[in-house]
Residue frames as qw, qx, qy, qz and C-alpha x, y, z in Angstrom:
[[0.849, 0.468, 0.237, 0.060, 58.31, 107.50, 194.59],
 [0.672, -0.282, 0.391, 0.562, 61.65, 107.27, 193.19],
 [0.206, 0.686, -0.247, -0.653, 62.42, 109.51, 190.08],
 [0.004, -0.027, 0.965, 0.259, 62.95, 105.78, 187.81],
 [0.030, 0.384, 0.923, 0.004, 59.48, 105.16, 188.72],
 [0.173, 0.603, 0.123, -0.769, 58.29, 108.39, 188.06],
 [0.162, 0.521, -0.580, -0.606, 59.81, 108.26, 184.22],
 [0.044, -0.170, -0.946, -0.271, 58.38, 104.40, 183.56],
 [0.268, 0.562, 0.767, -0.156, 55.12, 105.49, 184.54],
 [0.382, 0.706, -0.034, -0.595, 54.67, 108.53, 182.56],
 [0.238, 0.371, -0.630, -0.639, 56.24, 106.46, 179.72],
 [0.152, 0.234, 0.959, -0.050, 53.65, 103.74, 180.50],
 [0.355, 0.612, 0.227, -0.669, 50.71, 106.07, 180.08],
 [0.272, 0.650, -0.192, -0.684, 51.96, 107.23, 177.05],
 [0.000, -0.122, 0.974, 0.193, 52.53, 103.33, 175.76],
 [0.119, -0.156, -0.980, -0.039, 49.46, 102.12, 176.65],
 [0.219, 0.459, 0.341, -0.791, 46.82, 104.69, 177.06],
 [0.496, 0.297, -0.461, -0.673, 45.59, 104.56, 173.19],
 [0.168, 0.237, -0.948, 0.132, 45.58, 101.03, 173.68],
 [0.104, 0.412, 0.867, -0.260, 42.91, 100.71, 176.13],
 [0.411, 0.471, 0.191, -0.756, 40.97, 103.65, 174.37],
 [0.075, 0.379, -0.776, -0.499, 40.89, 101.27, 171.71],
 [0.294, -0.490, -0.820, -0.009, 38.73, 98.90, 173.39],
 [0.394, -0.728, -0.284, -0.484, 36.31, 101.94, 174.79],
 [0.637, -0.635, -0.325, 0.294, 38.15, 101.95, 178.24],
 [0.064, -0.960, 0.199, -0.184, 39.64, 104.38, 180.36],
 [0.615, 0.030, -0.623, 0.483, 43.01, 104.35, 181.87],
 [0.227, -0.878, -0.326, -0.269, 42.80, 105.32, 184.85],
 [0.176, -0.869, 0.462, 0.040, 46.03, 105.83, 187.03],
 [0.900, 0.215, -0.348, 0.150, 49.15, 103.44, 186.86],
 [0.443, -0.829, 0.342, 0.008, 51.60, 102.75, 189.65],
 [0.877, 0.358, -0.269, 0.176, 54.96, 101.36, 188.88],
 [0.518, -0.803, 0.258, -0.145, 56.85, 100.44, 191.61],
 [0.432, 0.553, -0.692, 0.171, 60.77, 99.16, 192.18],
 [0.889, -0.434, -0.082, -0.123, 60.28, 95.90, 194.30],
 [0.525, -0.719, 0.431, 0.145, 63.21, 94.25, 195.55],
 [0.543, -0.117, 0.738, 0.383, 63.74, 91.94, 192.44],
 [0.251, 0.426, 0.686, 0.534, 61.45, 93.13, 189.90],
 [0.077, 0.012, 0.144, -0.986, 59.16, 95.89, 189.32],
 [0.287, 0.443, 0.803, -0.276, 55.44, 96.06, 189.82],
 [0.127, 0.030, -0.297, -0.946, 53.15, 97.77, 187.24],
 [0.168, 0.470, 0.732, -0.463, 49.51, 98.46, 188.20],
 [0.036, -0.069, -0.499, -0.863, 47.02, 99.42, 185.78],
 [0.201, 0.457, 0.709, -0.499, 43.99, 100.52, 186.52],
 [0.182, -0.239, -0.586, -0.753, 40.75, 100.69, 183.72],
 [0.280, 0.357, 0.724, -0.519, 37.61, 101.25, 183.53],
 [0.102, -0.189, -0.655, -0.724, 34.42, 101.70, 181.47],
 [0.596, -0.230, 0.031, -0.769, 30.66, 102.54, 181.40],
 [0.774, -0.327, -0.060, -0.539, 28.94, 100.19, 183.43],
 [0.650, -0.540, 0.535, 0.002, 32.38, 98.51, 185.35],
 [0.414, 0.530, -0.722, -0.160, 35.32, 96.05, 183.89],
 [0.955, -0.252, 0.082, -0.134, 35.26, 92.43, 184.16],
 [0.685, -0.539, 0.394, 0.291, 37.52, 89.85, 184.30],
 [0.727, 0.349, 0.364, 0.466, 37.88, 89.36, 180.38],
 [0.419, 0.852, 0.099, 0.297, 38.54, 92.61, 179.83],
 [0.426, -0.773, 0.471, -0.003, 41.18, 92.83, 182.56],
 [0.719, -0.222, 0.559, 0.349, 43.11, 89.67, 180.62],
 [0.714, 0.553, 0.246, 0.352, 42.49, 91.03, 177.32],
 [0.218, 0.942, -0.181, 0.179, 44.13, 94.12, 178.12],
 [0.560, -0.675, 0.464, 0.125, 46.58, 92.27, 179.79],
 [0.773, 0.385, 0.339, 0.374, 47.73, 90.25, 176.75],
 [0.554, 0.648, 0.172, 0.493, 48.18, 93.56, 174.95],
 [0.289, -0.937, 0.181, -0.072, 49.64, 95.87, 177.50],
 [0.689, -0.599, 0.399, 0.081, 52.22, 93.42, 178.40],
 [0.767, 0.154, 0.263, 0.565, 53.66, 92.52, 174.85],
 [0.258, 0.918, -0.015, 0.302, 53.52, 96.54, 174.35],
 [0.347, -0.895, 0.269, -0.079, 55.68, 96.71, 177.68],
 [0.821, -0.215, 0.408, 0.337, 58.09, 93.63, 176.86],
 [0.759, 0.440, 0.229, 0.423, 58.73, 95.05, 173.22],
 [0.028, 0.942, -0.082, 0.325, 59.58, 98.45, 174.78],
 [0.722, -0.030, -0.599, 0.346, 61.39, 96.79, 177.69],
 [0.226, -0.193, 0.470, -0.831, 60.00, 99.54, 180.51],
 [0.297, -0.799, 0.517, 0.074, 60.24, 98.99, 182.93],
 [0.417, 0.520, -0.741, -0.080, 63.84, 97.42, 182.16],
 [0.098, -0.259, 0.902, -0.332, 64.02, 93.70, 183.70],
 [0.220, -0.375, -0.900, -0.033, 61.36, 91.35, 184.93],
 [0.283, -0.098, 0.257, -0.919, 58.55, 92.73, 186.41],
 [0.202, 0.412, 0.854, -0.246, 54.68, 91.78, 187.73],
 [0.195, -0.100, -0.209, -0.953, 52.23, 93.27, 185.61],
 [0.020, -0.274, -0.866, 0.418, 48.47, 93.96, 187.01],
 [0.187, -0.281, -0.443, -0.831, 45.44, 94.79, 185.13],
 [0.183, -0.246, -0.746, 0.591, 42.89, 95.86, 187.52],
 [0.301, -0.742, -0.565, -0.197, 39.13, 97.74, 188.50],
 [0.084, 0.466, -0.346, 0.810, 39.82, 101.17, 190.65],
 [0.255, -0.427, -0.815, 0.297, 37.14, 99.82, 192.88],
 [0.217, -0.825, -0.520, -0.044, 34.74, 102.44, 195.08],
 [0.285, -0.870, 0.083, 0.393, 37.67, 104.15, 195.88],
 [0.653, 0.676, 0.175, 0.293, 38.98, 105.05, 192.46],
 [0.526, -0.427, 0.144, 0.722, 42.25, 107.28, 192.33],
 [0.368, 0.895, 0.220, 0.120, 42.28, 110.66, 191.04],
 [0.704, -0.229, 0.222, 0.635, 45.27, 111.03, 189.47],
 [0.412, 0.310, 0.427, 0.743, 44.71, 113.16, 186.46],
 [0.145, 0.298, 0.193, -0.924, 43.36, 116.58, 186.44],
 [0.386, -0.197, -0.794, -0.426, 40.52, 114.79, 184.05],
 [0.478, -0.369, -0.788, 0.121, 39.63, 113.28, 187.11],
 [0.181, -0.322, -0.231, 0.900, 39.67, 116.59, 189.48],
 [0.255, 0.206, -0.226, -0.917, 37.37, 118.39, 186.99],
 [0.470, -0.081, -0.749, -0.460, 34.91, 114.80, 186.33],
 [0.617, -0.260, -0.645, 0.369, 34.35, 114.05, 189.61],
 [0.120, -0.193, 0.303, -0.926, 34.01, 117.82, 191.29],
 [0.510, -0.385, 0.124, -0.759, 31.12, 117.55, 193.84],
 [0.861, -0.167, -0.456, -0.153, 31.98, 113.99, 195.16],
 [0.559, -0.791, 0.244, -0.047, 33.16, 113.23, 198.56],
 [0.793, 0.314, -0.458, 0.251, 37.15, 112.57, 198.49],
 [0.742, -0.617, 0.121, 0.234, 39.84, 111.80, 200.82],
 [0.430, 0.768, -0.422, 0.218, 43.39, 113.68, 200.13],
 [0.661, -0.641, 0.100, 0.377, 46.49, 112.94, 201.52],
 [0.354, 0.908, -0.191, 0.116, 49.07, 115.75, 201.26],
 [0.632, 0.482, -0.175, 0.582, 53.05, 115.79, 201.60],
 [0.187, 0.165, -0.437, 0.864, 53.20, 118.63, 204.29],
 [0.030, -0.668, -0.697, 0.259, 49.95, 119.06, 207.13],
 [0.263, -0.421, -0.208, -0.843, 47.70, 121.64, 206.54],
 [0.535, -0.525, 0.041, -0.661, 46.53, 123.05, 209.78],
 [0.555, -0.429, 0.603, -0.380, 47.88, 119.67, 211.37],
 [0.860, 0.347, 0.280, -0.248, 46.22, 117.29, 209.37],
 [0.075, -0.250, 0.854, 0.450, 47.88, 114.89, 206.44],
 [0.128, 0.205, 0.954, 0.179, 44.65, 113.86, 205.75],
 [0.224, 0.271, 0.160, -0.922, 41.91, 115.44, 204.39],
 [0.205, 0.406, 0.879, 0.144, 37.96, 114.39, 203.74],
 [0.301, 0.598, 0.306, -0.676, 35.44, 116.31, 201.69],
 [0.625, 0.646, 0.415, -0.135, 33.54, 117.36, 199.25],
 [0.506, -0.061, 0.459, 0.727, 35.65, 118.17, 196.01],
 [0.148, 0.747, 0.070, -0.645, 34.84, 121.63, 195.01],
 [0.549, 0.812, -0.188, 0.065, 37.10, 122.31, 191.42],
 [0.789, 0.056, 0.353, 0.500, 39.94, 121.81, 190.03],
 [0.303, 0.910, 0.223, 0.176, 41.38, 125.30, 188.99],
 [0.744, 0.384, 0.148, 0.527, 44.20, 127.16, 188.13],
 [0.216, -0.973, -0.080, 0.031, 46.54, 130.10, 189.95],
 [0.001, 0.832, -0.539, -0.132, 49.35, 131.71, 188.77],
 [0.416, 0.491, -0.762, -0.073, 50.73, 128.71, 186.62],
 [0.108, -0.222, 0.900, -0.358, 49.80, 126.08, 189.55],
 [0.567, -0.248, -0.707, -0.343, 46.93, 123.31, 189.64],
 [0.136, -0.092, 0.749, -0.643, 45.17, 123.58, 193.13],
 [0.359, -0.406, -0.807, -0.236, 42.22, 121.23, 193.99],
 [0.329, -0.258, 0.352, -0.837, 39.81, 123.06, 196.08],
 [0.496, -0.306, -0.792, -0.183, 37.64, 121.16, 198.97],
 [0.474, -0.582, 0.151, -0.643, 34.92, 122.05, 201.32],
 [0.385, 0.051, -0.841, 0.376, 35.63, 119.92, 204.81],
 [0.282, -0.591, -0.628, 0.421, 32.93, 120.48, 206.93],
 [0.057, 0.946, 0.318, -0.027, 31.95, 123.97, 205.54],
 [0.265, -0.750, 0.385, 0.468, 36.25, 125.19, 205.17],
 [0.778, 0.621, 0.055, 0.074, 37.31, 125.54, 202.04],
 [0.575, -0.580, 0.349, 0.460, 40.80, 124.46, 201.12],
 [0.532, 0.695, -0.465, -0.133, 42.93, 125.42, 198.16],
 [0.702, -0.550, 0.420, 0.167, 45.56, 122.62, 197.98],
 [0.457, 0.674, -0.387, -0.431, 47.97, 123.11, 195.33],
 [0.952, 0.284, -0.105, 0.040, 48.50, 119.28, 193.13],
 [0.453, 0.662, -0.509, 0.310, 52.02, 119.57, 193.67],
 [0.191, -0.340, 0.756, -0.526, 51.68, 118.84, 197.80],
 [0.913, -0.001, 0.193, -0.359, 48.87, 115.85, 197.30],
 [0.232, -0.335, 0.912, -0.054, 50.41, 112.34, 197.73],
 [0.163, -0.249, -0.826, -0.478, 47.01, 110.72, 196.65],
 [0.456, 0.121, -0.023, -0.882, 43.79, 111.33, 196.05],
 [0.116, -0.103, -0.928, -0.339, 40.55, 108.75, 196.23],
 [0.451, -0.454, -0.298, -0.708, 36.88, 109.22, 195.76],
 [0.033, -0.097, 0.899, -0.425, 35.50, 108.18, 198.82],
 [0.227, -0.352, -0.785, -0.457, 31.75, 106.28, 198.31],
 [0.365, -0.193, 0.129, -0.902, 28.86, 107.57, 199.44],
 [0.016, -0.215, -0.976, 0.011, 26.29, 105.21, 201.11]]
């Protein structure tokens, strides 16, 4: 992710995060990619008992004149109001600490032990010397992996 698209999504959050707690939803993560002509901006909500489609156009209505009257990102863009599905993204350390004893799937930045991927049970979410590290039990090994080397993070459903 580009450092531009770093800065529009954290100022997207911070646009449009009251917003949907307004109407009782959650955000949950936003991506905001630099296409070749335009940018993309993914929003992902939710709420107790799932989002439909109206509530994926009403917040689109109001997300998208908040983001035209700000003009981030600058230019055209695609904007996409969306369900995390079964595999939800845990983006926020909210989500790391709500979500501790469900089965996820990391991918990190540098292997660990080989691996770039990693499945398991999500332990905690907890705090060492100044650093956020998500701890998870793979098959009975417990990793530390500090938030700073995770690329993403999604739950991963349980049948």
């Amino acid at each position: 992710m580009n450092p531009s698209s770093l800065s529009y999504r954290e100022k997207i959050i911070e646009l449009v995060e009251p917003v949907i707690e307004s109407e009782k939803m959650e955000l949950v993560d936003v991506e905001c990619p630099k296409g070749k002509t335009r940018w993309m901006v993914r929003i992902y909500i939710d709420k107790e008992g799932g989002v439909s489609l109206d509530d994926c156009a009403m917040i689109s209505g109001e997300v998208g004149d908040l983001l035209d009257v700000n003009e981030i990102p600058p230019g055209s863009y695609s904007l996409e109001i969306s369900s995390p599905g079964l595999d939800r993204p845990l983006a926020r350390d909210k989500d790391f600490i709500r979500y501790a004893g469900q089965i996820i799937k990391i991918r990190v930045a540098e292997k660990i032990e080989g691996k770039k991927n990693l499945k398991g049970r999500l332990v905690e979410l907890i705090e060492k010397e100044g650093e956020k590290i998500v701890v998870i039990n793979v098959e009975g090994k417990v990793y530390n992996i500090p938030r700073s080397m995770i690329v993403k993070t999604n739950l991963q459903y349980e049948f």
